[in-house]
N, C-alpha and C positions, 0 to 999 in steps of 0.2 A: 723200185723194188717192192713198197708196199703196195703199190698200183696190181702187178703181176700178182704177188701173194694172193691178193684179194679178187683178182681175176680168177686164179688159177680156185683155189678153193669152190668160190660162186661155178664155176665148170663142174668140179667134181661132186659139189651140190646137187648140181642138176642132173648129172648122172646117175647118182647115186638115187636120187628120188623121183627118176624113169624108170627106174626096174622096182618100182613099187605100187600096186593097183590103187591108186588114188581113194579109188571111189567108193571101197570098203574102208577109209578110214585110216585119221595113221599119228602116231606120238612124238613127243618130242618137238611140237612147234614153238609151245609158249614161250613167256619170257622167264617164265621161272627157273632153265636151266639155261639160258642167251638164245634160247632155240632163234631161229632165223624167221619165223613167221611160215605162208605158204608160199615158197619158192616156187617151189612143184609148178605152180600155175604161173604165179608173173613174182619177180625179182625183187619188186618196191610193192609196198603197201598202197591204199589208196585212202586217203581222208573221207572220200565220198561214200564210203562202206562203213556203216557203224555200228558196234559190237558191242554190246551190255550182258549185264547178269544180274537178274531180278528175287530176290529170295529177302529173308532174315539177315541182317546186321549181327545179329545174338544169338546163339544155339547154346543148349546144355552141353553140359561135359559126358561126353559117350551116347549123345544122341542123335538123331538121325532127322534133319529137316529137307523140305521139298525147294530145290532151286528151279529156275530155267532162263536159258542160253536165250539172247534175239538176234536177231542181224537184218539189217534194211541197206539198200542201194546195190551196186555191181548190175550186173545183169539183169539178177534179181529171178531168175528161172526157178534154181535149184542150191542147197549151200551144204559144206560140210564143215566140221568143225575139229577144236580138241582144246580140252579143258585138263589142268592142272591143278594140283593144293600141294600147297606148304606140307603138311602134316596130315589135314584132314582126309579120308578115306572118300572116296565116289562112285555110285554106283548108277546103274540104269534102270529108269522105269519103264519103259518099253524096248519094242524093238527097234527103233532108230535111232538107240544108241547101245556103245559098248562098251568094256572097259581091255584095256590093253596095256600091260605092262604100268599096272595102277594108274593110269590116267583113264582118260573118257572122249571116246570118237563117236562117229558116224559110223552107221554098220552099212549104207549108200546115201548119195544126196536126197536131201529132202524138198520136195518142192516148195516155193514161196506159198503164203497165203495173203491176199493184200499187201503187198509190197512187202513183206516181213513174213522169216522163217523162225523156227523156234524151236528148242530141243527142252524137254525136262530131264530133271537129273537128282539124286540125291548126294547128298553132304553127310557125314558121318563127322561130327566133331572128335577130336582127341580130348584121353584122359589128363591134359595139363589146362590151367588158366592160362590163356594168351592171347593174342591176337593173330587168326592164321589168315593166309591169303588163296585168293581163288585163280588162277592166271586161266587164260581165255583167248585163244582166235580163231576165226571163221572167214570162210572165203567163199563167193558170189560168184555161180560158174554158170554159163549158158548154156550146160550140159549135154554137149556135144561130145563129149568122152574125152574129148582134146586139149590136155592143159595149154592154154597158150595165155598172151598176155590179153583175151578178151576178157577173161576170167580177172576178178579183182578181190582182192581181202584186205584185211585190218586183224589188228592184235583190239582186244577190247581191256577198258578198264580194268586193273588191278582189283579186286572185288574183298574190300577186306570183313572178316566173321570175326566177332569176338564170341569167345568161349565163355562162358559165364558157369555160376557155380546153379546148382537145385535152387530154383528160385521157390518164394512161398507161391501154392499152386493157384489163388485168388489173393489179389492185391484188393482189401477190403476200402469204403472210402466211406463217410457219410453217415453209419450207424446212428440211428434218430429213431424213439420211440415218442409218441406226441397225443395227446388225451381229448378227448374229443366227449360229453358226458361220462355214458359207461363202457367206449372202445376205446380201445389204442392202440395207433397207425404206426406198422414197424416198416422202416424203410434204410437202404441200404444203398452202396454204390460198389460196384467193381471196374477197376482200372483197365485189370486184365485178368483173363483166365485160361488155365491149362489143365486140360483134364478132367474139368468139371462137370461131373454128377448132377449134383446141386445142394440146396440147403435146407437143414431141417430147422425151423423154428422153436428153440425152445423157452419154459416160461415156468418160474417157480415164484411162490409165492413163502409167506415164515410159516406157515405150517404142511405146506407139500414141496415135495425136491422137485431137482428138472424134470419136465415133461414133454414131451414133443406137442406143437400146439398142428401144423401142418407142415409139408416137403415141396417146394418149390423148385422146378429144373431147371438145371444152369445154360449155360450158351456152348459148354463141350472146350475148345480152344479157339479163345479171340482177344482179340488188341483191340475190339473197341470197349467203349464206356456203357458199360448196362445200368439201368435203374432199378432196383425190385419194390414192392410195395406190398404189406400185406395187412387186414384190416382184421383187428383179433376183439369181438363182440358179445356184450352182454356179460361185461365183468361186475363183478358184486365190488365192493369198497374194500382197498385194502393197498397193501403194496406190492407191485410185481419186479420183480427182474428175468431181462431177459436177453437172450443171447443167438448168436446163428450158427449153426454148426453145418459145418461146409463139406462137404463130401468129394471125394475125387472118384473116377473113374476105376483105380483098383479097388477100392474101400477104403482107404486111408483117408481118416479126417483130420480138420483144423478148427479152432472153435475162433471166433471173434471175440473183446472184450465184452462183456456186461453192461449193464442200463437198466437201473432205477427209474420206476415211475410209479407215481403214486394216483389211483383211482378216486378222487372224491364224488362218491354219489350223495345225492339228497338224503339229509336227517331228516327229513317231512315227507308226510302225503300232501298233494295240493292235486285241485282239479283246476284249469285257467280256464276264463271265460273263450268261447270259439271265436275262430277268426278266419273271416270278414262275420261279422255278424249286424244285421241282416244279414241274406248270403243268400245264392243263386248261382249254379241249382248246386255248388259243394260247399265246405265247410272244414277248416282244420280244428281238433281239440287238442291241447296238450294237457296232460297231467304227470305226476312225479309220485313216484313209488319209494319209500325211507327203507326197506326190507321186502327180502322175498317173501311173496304171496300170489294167492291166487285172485286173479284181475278178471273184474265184470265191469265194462262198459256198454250200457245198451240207451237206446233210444227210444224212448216214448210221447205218445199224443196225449191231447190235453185230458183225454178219457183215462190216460193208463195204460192203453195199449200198445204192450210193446213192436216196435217199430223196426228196430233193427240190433243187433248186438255185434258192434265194432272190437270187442275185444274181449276176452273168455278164454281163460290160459292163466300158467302160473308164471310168472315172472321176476327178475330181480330187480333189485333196487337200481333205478337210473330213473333220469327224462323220457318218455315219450310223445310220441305225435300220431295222432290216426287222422283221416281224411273220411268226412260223411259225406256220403252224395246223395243228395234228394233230387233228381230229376223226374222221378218219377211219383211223387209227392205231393200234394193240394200247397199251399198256399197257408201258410200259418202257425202258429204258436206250437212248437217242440220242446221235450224235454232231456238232457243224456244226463246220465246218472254213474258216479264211480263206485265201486265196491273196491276194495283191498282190504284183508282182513276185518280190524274192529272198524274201520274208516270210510266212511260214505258221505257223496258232496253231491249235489244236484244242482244242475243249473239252468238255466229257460235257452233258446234261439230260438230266433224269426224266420222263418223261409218265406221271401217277397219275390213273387213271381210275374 
């Protein structure tokens, strides 16, 4: 008796889904309501036809991510399909697909490409936290117009979304500011981002509030790991804090915690002897500046006459390094000479050529 029932049914199956134009498409296969699969074309599924759905795990609550449908083996010509949710809402990104009594089909078969056919699609999460599901099957027609049992499909994986709540829109990681003389190296880590703008640098100090130091742009929406780095130069002695202020896409910001770091520049003037000295045909000098001033470094022969002048400018209190090149130069006894303020050092090099 249940042998007939199930004869008898699987008949009026097939009847019923003869007087329906296949090939624009059609609803009710999935398993989401015991639907039967693609009858229409052949009776039994086939294993050799395999059916995924490729998108996000996780979507916001009442937001709208990018999926898409594959299918490999059957025929492998041309494929159509129809896709299902729980809850969630589906719509179409082109025209090779449509939606029909809230589901989502084929508006005609679409040809293979590389052994694998493929549909895009969007997902419209619901306004609850939950976990919804995507139901999915597609069938493999050597599209001949004729459903018969050439034709082969599969139901594909259960495709499960979780709905998750407005996440924070940069998942910040790594915050590190780190001293270097009179710079210091601000650097960052993002997990992930959504919607990102990017970030403004700010930096107050005990006698000025925040200020923007520079605006760095973010990666927009991405799941990979980004590094930022950004090198903030020629600070005088003091304390800084500082912080990154994260911008989205509508304008809505987010700040990160704070970071204390303290500048220590040199209490002294000093001029160092250069190095390599001898030297051929360049030379490095360092000296150190204790306060802002205006900086005279020049270069003179054993006459007096000046030679070159490496540096002439007002500058702050830190370490420096300048590079003399004498390649075009005799052979012989030099002198460079520091000025800053009340402060003057003079010191002899060799040039042996």
């Amino acid at each position: 008796m249940k042998i007939n029932l199930l004869l008898t049914f699987t008949f009026i199956s097939i009847v019923i889904y003869a007087g329906i134009d296949y090939s624009t498409g059609i609803t009710g296969l999935t398993k989401r309501d015991d639907g039967l699969g693609c009858i229409c074309h052949n009776l039994t599924l086939t294993s050799s036809v395999q059916v995924w759905i490729e998108g996000p795990d996780s979507v916001v609550i009442n937001s709208t991510a990018s999926f898409k449908l594959l299918m490999t083996g059957g025929p492998a010509v041309a494929g159509g399909f129809n896709i299902a949710s729980y809850l969630g809402g589906l719509n179409s990104v082109d025209t090779l697909t449509q939606v029909l009594f809230g589901e989502l089909t084929h508006t005609t078969p679409n040809p293979f490409q590389n052994d694998t056919v493929s549909w895009n699609f969007l997902y419209t999460a619901p306004d609850s936290l939950f976990a919804d599901t995507i139901y999915s099957v597609a069938n493999s027609v050597n599209f001949d117009g004729i459903p018969n049992n050439l034709d082969q499909w599969n139901f594909g994986n259960n495709f499960i979304v979780h709905i998750i709540d407005n996440p924070v829109p940069v998942e910040f990681s790594n915050f590190t500011a780190t001293v270097n003389l009179n710079n210091v190296q601000i650097g960052w880590t993002t997990l992930t981002e959504i919607n990102n703008s990017g970030f403004e640098i700010q930096r107050k100090t005990e006698s000025l509030d925040w200020m923007k130091v520079t605006f760095i742009p973010g990666f927009g929406t991405s799941t990979e790991i980004h590094l930022y780095t950004y090198n903030d130069i020629n600070l005088i002695a003091g304390r800084y804090t500082y912080r990154i202020k994260q911008i989205d896409q509508d304008g809505s910001v987010h700040y990160s915690n704070t970071i204390n770091i303290d500048v220590n520049v040199p209490a002294e003037f000093a001029l160092e002897q250069n190095y390599p000295n001898p030297f051929n045909p360049s030379t490095r000098i360092k000296y150190s500046i204790g306060s802002k001033q205006i900086v005279s470094l020049k270069v003179y022969d054993v006459l007096g006459n000046e030679i070159a002048a490496l540096v002439n400018e007002e500058k702050p209190s830190g370490d420096y390094e300048v590079q003399f090149l004498a390649d075009n130069l005799p052979s012989g006894i030099y002198f460079y000479k520091l000025e800053a303020g009340k402060f003057t050092q003079t010191k002899k090099m060799i040039l042996m050529k």
